[in-house]
C-alpha positions as a printed NumPy array, in Angstrom:
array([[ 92.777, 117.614,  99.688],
       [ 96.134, 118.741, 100.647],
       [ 96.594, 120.331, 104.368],
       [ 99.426, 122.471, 105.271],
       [101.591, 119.334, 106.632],
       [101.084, 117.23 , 103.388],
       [103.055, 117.611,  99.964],
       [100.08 , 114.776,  98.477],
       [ 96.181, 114.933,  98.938],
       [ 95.222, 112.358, 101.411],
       [ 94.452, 108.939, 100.554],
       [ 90.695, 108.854,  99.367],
       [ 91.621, 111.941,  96.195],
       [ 94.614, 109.238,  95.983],
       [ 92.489, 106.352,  95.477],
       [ 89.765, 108.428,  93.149],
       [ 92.214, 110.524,  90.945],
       [ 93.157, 106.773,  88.933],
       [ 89.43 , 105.467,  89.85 ],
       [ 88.399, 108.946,  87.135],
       [ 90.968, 108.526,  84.928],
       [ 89.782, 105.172,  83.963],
       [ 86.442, 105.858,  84.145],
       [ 86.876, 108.811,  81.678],
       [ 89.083, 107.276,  79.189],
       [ 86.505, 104.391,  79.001],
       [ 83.588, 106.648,  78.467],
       [ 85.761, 108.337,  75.839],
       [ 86.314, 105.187,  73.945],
       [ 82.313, 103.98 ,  74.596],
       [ 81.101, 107.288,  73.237],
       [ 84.07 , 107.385,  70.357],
       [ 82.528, 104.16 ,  69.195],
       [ 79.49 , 105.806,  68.446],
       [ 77.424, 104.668,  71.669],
       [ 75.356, 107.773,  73.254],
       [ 75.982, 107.208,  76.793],
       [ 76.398, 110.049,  79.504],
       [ 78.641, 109.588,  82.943],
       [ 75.632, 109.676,  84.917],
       [ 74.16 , 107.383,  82.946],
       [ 77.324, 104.92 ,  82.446],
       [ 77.509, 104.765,  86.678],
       [ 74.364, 103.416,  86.815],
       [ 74.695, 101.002,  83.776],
       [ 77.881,  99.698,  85.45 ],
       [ 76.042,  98.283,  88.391],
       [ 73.292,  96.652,  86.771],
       [ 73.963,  92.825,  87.184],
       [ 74.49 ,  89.899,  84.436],
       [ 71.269,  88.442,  85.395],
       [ 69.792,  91.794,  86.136],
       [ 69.077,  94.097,  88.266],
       [ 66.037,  95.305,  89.982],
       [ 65.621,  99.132,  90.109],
       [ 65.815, 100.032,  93.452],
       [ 69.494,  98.077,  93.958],
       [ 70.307, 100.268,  91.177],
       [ 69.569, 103.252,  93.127],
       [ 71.247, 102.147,  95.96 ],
       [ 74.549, 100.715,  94.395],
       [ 74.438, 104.283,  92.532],
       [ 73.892, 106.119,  95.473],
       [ 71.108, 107.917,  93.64 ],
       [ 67.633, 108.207,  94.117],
       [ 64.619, 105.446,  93.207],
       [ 63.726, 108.119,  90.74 ],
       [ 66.817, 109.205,  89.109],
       [ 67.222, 105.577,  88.703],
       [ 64.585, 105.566,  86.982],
       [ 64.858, 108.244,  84.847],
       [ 68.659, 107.317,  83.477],
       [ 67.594, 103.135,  82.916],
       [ 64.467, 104.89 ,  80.623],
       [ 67.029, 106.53 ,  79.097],
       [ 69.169, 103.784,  79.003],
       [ 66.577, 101.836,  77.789],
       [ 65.589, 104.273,  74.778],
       [ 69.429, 104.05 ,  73.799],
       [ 68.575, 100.396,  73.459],
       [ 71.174,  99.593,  76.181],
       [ 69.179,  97.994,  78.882],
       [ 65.644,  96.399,  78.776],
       [ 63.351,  95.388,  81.511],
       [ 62.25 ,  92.121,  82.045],
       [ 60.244,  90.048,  84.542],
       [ 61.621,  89.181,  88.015],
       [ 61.748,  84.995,  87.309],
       [ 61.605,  85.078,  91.53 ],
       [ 59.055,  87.473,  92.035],
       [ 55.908,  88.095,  89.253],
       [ 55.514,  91.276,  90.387],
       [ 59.241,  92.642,  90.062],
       [ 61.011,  93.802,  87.285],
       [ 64.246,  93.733,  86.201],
       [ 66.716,  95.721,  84.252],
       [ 69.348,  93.89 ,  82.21 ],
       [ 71.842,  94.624,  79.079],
       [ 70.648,  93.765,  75.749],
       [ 72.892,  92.813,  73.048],
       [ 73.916,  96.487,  72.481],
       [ 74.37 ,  97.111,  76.255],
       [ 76.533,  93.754,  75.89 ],
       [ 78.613,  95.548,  73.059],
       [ 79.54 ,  98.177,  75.456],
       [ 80.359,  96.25 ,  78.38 ],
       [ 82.851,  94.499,  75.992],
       [ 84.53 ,  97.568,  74.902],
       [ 84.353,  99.246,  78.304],
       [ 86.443,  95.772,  79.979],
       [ 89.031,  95.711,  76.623],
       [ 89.562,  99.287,  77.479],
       [ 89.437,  98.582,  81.446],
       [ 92.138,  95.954,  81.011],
       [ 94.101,  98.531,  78.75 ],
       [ 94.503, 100.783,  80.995],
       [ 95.395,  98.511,  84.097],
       [ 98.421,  96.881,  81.907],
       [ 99.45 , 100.429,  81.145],
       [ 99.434, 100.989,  85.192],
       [100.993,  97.719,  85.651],
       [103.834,  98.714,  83.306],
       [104.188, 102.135,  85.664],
       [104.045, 100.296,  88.922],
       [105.905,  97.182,  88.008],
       [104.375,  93.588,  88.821],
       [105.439,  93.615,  93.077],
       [104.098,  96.821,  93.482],
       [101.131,  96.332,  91.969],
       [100.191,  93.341,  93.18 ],
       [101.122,  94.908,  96.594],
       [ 98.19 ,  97.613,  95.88 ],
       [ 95.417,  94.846,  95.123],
       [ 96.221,  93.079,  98.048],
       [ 96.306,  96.153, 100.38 ],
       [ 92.926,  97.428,  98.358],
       [ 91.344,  94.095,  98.689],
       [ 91.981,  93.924, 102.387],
       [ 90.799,  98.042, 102.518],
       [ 87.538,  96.873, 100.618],
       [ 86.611,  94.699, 103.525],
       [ 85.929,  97.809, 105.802],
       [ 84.841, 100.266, 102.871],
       [ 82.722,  98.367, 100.801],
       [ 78.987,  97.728, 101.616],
       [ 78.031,  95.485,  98.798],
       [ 80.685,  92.979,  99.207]])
């Protein structure tokens, strides 16, 4: 947002404006490559964890509900994407994890991730961008619940 004594928006549209660029462009390239993934559906998958992920840290990490987490993994799951599996700590528990296909996407999605940072780290130049991961690292300490 930009206030009458600013020229820029303030620093959290700064920090998302790049955040949706990247997170568009990757989507573009996962759906050009002929997966069927939507953006709600791609936040979710983005969370779920190597060894998996049990539904309701989905819904938290997604800041969605335990239902509309459960709604996008089934349809994540009919895209053949994600599967659920047993809990190996807990026989009760399920958890969701990337098949092969969901595998195949992550792939693309960090080639294209790593794109697009080199193409910012061409803009910024090497100092300043290793300026802004230290100063986001250190920001992440105060922002970021799951870290």
């Amino acid at each position: 947002m930009v206030t009458p004594d600013r020229t820029e928006p303030n620093l959290g549209v700064l920090l998302f404006l790049p955040y949706r660029h990247m997170e568009q462009r990757i989507l573009e390239a996962v759906t050009a490559a002929g997966y069927a993934i939507t953006l709600p559906q791609a936040r979710l998958f983005q969370r779920v964890d190597r060894q998996g992920s049990r539904l309701t840290q989905l819904a938290e990490a997604a800041q969605v509900t335990k239902q509309a987490a459960k709604f996008l993994v089934d349809q994540l799951e009919s895209g053949g994407y994600v599967e659920r599996v047993p809990d190996p700590t807990d026989g009760r528990a399920r958890l969701v994890r990337a098949t092969r296909r969901g595998q195949d996407v992550i792939a693309l999605a960090g080639t294209v991730e790593r794109a697009i940072e080199q193409e910012w780290r061409d803009h910024l130049g090497e100092p300043a961008t290793a300026e802004l991961e230290r100063a986001l690292v250190l920001l992440r300490e105060i922002t970021d619940p799951f870290a």
